[in-house]
C-alpha positions in Angstrom: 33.5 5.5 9.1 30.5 8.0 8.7 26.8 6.5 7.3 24.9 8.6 5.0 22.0 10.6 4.8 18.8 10.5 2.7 16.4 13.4 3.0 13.5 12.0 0.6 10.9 13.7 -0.4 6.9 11.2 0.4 5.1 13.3 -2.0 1.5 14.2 -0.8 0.0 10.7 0.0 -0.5 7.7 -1.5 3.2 5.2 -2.2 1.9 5.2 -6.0 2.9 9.2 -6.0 6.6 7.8 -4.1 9.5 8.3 -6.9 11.2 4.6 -8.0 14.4 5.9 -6.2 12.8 7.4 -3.2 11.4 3.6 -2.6 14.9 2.6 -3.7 16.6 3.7 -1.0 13.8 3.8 1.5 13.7 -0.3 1.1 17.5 -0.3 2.3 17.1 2.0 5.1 18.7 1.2 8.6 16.9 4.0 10.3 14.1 6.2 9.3 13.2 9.6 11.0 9.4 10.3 9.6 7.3 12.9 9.7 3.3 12.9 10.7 2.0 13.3 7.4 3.6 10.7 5.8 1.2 8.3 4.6 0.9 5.1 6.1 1.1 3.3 2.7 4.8 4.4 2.6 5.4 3.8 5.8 5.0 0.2 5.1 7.5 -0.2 2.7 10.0 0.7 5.6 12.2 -2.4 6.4 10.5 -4.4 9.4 14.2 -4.2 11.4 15.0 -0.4 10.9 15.0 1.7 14.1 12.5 4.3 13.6 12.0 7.7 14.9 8.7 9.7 14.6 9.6 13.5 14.3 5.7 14.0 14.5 5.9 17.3 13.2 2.4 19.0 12.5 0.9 22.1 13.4 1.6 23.1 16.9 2.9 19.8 18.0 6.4 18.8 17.6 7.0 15.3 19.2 10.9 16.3 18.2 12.2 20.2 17.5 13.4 20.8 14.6 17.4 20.9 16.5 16.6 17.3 18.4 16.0 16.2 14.3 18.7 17.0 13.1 21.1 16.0 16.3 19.5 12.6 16.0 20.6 12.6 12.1 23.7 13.4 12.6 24.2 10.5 15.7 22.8 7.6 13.2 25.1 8.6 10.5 28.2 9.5 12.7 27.4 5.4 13.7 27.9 4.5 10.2 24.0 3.9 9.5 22.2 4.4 6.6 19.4 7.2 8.0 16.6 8.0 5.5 15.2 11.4 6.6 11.3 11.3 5.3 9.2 14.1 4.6 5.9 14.9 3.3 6.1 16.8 -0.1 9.0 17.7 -1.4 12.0 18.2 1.3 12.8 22.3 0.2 9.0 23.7 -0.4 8.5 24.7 3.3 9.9 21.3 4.8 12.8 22.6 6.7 15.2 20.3 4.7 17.7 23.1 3.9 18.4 23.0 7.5 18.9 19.8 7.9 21.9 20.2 5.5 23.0 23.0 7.1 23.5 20.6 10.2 25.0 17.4 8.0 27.2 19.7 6.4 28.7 21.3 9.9 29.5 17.6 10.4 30.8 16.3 7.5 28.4 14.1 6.9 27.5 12.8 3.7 24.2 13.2 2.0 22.0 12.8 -0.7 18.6 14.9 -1.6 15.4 12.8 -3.4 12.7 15.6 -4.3 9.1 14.6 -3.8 6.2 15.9 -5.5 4.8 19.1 -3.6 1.3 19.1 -2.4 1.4 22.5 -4.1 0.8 21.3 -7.6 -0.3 17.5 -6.3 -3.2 18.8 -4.1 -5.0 21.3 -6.8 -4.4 18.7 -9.7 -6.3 15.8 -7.9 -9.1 18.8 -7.4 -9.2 19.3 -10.7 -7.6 22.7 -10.4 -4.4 23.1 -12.9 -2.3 25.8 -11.0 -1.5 27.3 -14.4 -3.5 28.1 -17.3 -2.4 30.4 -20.2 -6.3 31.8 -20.3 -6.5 33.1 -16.5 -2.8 33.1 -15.2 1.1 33.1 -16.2 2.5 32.1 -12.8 2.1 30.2 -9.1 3.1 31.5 -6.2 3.7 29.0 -2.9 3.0 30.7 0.6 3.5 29.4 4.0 0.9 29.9 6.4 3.4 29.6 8.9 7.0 31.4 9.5 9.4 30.3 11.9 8.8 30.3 15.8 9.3 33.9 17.3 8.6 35.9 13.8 5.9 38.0 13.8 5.3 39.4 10.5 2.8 37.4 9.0 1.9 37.1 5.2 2.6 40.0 3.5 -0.4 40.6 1.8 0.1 43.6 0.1 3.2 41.8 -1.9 0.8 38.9 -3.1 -2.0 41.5 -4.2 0.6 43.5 -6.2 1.3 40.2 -8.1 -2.0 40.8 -10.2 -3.8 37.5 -11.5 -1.6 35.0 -10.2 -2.7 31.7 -8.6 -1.5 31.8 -4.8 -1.3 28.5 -2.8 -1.2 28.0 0.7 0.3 25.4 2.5 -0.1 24.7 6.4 -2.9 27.7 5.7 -6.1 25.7 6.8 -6.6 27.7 10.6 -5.8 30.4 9.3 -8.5 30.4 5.8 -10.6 33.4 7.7 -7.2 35.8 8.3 -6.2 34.8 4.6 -9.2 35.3 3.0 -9.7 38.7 4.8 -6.2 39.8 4.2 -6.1 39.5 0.8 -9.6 41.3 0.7 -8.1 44.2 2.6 -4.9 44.2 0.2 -7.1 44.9 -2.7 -7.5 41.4 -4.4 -11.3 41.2 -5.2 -13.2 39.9 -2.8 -15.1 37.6 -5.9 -11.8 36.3 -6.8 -12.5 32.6 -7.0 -10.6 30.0 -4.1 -10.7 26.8 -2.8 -9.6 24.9 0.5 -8.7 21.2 -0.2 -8.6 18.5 2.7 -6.3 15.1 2.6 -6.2 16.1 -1.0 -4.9 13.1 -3.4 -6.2 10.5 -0.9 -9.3 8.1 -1.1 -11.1 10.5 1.6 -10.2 13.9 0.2 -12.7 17.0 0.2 -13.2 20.3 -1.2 -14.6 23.6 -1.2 -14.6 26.1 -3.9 -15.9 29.3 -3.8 -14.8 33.0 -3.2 -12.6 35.1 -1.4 -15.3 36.4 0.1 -17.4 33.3 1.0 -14.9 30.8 1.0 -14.6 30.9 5.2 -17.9 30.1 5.3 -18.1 27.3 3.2 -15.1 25.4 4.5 -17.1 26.1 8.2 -20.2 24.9 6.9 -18.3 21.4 5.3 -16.3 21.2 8.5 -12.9 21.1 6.5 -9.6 20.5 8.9 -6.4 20.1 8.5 -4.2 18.8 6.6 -4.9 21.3 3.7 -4.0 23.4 1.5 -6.0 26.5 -0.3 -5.5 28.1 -4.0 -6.8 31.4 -4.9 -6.7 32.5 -8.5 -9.8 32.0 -11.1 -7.8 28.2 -12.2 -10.2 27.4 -9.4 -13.3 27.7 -11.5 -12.1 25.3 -13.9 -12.6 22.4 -11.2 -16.1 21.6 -12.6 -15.1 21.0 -15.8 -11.2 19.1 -15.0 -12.2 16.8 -12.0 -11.3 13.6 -12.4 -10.6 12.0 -8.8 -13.6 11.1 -7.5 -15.4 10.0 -10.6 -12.9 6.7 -10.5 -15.1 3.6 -10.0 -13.0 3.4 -6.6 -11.5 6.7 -6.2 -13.0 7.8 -2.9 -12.4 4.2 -1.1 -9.4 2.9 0.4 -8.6 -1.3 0.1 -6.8 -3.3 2.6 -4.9 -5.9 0.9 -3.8 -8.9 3.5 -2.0 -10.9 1.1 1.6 -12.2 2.4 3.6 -8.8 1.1 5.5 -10.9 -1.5 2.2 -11.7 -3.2 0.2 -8.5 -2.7 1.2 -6.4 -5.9 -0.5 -7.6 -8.7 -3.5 -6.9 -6.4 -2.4 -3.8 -5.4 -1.9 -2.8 -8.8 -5.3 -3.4 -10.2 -7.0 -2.1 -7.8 -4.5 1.5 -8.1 -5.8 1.5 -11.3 -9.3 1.8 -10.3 -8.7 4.7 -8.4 -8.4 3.0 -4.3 -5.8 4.0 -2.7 -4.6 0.8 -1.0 -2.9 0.0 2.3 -1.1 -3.2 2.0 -1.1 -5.3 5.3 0.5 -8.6 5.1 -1.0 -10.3 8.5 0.5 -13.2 7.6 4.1 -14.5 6.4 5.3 -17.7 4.5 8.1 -19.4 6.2 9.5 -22.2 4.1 10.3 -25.6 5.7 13.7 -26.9 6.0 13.7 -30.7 6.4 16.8 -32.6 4.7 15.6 -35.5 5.0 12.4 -35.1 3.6 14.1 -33.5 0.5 16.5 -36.5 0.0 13.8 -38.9 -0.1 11.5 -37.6 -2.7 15.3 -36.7 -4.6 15.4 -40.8 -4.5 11.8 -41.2 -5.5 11.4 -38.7 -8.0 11.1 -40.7 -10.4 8.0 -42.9 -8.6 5.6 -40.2 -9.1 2.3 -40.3 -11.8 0.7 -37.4 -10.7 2.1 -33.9 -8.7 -0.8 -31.3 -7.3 0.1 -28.0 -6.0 -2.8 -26.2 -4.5 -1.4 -22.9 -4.4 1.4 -20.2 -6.0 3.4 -20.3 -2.5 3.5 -24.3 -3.1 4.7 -24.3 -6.3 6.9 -21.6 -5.6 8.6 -23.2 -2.4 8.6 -26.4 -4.2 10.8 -25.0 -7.1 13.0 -23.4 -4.7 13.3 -26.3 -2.2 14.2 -28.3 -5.9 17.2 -25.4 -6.8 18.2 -25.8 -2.9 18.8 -29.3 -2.8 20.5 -29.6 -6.3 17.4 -31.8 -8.0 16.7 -31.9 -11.4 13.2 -31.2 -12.4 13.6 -34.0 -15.4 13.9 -36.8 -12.5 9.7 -35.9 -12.3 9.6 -36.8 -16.1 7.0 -39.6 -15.8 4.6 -37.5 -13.5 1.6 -35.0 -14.6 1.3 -31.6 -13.2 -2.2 -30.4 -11.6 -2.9 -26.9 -10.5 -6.0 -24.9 -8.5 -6.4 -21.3 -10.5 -4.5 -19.6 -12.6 -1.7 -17.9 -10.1 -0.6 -21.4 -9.4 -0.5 -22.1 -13.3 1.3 -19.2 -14.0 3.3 -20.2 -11.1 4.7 -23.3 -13.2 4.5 -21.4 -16.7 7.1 -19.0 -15.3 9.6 -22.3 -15.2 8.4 -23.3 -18.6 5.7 -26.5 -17.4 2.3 -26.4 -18.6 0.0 -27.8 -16.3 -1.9 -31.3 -17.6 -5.2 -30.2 -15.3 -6.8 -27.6 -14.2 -10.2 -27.8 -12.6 -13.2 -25.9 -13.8 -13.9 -24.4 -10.9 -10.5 -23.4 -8.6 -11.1 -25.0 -5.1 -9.4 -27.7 -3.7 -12.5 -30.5 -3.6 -12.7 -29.9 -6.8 -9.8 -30.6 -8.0 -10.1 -33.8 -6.0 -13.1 -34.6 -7.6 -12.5 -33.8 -11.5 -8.9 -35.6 -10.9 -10.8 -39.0 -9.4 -12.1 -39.4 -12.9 -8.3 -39.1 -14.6 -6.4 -41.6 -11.9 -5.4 -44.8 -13.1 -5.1 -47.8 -10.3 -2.3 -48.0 -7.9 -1.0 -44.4 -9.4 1.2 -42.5 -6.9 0.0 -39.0 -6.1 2.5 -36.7 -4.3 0.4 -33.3 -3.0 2.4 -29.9 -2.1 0.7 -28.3 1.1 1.4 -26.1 3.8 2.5 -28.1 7.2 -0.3 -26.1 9.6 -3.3 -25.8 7.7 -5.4 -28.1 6.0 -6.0 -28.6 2.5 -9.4 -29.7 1.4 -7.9 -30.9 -2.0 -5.9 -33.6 0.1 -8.5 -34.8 2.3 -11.0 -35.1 -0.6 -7.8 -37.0 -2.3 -7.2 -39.3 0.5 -10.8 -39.7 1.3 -11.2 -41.5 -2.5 -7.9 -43.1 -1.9 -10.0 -46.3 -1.6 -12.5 -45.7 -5.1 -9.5 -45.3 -6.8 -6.7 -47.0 -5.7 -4.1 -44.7 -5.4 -1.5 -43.8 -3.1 -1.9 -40.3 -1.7 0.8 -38.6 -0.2 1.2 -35.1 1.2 4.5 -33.1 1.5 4.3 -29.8 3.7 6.9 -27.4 2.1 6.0 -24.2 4.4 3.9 -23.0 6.9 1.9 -19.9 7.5 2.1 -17.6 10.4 0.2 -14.6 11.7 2.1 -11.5 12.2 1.2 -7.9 13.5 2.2 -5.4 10.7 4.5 -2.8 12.7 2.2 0.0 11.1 -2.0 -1.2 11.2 -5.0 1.1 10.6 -8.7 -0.2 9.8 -11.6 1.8 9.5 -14.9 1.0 9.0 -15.3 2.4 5.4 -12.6 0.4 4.3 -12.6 -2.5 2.3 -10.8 -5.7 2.9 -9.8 -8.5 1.0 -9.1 -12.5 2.3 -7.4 -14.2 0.3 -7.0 -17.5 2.3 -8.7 -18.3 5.9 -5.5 -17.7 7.7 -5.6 -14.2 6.4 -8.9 -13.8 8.1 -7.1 -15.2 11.5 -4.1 -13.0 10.8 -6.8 -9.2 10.7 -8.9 -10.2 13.6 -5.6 -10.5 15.9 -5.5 -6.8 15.3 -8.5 -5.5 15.6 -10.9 -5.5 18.5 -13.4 -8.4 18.8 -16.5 -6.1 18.9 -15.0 -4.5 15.7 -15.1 -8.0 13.3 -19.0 -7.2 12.9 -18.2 -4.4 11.0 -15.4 -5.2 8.6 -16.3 -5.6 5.0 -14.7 -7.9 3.3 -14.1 -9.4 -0.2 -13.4 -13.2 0.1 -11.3 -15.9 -2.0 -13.3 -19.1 -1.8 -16.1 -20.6 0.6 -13.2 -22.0 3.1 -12.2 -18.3 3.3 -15.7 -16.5 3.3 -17.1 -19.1 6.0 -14.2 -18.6 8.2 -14.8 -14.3 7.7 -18.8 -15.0 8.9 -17.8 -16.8 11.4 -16.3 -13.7 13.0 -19.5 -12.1 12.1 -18.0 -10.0 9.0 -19.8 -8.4 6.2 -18.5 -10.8 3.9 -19.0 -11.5 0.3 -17.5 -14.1 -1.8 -15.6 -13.4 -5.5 -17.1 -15.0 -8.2 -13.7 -16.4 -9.1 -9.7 -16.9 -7.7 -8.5 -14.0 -9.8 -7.5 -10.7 -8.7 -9.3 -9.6 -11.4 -12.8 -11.4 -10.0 -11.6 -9.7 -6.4 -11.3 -6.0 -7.9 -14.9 -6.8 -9.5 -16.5 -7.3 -6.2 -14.8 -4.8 -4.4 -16.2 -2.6 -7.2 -19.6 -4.1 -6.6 -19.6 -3.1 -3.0 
């Protein structure tokens, strides 16, 4: 029996712009055939065991030809996989995706087409150019730069002039800005006709250049604009002094790397989305959760022998209540003990199964806790502490190193364990910004980067532990003034 195919449409950038269905169906991909200017922010969201192909397609370089795509479609499918075909933009505004069906359809193959928002009207709006405007124009036109291999004719120029005051935009137009600009000229548009020529527009790094027809060239020379681009000619263009919006975002010309594992990262994400970053999520490490039967039976028997239960992070309490559901015990046999949490994800972490923490330190490290909790122990009480298996926790040593003051019985159970991992797609850059949430995270980034490179990552840290373990490796470290994502975003905002 066939597969299917899913030509989706990336939209211009960022995974924010991505449409709910498009990351649907992208998340249950078996094989993904991509194209170069998809963003690597949606390339993450690809499953980590679908095959992927790189079509590479950009301007004079086709790692694949446009017949080796769609023969490589129609193989996947034919072997009953589900194939997501993923292109910048919007798959029918110049991206070839009519052909595509041309070849499914020769082969019976089904399919199913997810639009994606064009960099046409994507590109100018973050610009602050509106492509219509009832005061300057009453329609858009969408050129290609580019026609197909072995045709000749060019833009007709004289077409687009006869259209009067309409805006034009140019996609894949960037090399050729000097031919365009001068064509139209000689077609009779005026040569004062305002333009622009947008770079990487709707990303954290995007540049423009508005001018005229007639010095527009120029001006994109003298700012060094390259591809990718696009460029809009019509008078909409003098309206981007007064309409933009994109930079002026506290963060809207910085991109973020969040290291968080990826099942914690989007609360994060979010807040700093809506700051204007555009964020690349990199999970360098991953949460594997301990399976020990034995273990699990014993504290089902003892349960009930606990005063006092401290979990030190979400993934803790979160592996605990799981491990709880998995081995069929009832949270009620825990009756007699108190619950103590470090910062308010962990809190949450228990509110969400409807337990309200009996303490909370003041300030959310882990020797804290230790130490506030000291003063609430009663003699001989029976502490059971939730921690990872391979790292240590300074809230359990600080316990067991007062074991003696207080008279308590300190005991440790490891529910998971962290692990580095190389995300199949990284990028770093020195501009961006990074944020550590734990010490291992730290470990987990420098195993992809160079060593010579860890002097010059900035970074936004969660606690000391985490922010002496990022100077260590010489980073340009600072430390939040809190555990929230909320105190992260501030710093990063800071910076």
């Amino acid at each position: 029996m066939y597969g299917k195919v899913w030509i989706v449409g990336a939209g211009p950038s960022d995974v924010s712009l991505l449409t709910k269905k498009a990351l649907r169906v992208l998340g249950q991909a078996e094989v993904v055939v991509y194209d170069q200017l998809v963003d690597l922010s949606i390339l993450l969201q690809i499953p980590e065991n679908a095959i992927l192909y790189d079509a590479g397609k950009h301007a004079g370089n086709h790692t694949l030809t446009q017949e080796e795509i769609n023969a490589l479609l129609v193989k996947e499918a034919k072997e009953g996989k589900r194939v997501v075909r993923l292109k910048g933009g919007d798959p029918f505004v110049f991206g070839r995706g009519g052909e595509e069906v041309e070849a499914l359809n020769q082969e019976g193959i089904g399919y199913e087409i997810i639009p994606g928002i064009t960099s046409a009207i994507a590109v100018p709006a973050y610009a602050g150019i509106p492509v219509t405007h009832r005061d300057f124009t009453p329609s858009f036109h969408v050129v290609t730069a580019h026609r197909k291999r072995g045709n000749e004719e060019g833009v007709d120029f004289a077409s687009l002039a006869s259209l009067g005051e309409v805006t034009l935009v140019f996609l894949m137009g960037v090399g050729a800005l000097k031919k365009i600009c001068e064509g139209l000229i000689a077609a009779g548009v005026r040569k004062d006709r305002a333009a622009a020529v947008i770079q990487n527009g709707a990303r954290y790094n995007q540049k423009k250049v508005i001018g005229t027809l007639e010095d527009l060239p120029k001006k994109a020379e003298e700012a060094n604009i390259g591809t990718p681009g696009i460029i809009v000619v019509g008078d909409v263009c003098t309206l981007e002094k007064e309409f933009a919006w994109a930079e002026g975002r506290a963060l809207g010309t910085k991109r973020v790397i969040v290291t968080r594992p990826k099942e914690k990262e989007e609360r994060l994400s979010e807040l700093l989305r809506d700051e204007g970053a555009e964020v690349l999520e990199l999970p360098v490490t991953s949460i594997v959760m301990l399976k020990d039967q034995k273990r699990m039976q014993r504290l089902k028997e003892e349960a009930a022998s606990y005063d006092w239960i401290v979990f030190t992070s979400e993934m803790g309490a979160d592996c605990f209540f799981e491990q709880l559901i998995e081995h069929e015990i009832d949270i009620r046999a825990f009756a007699k003990a108190k619950m103590a949490v470090i910062g308010e994800r962990t809190r949450t972490a228990l509110k969400r199964r409807g337990i309200f923490a009996d303490f909370e330190p003041k300030k959310h490290y882990g020797d804290e806790l230790a130490k506030e909790l000291e003063e609430r122990l009663n003699k001989e009480e029976r502490i059971l502490v939730i921690v990872p298996e391979n790292k240590e926790s300074r809230c359990l040593t600080a316990l067991q190193n007062g074991a003696v003051r207080t008279g308590c019985r300190i005991e440790a159970l490891p529910l998971y364990r962290t692990e580095y991992k190389k995300p199949r797609f990284f990028q770093w850059k020195e501009e961006d910004i990074v944020t550590f949430a734990s010490s291992s995270a730290v470990e987990g980034f420098v195993q992809n980067i160079d060593e010579e490179d860890c002097k010059k990552v900035r970074a936004v840290c969660i606690g000391t532990h985490t922010l002496a373990t990022a100077k260590q490796y010489g980073m340009q470290a600072v430390m939040a003034d809190d555990t929230t994502m909320e105190s992260i975003v501030k710093k990063v905002m800071e910076l």
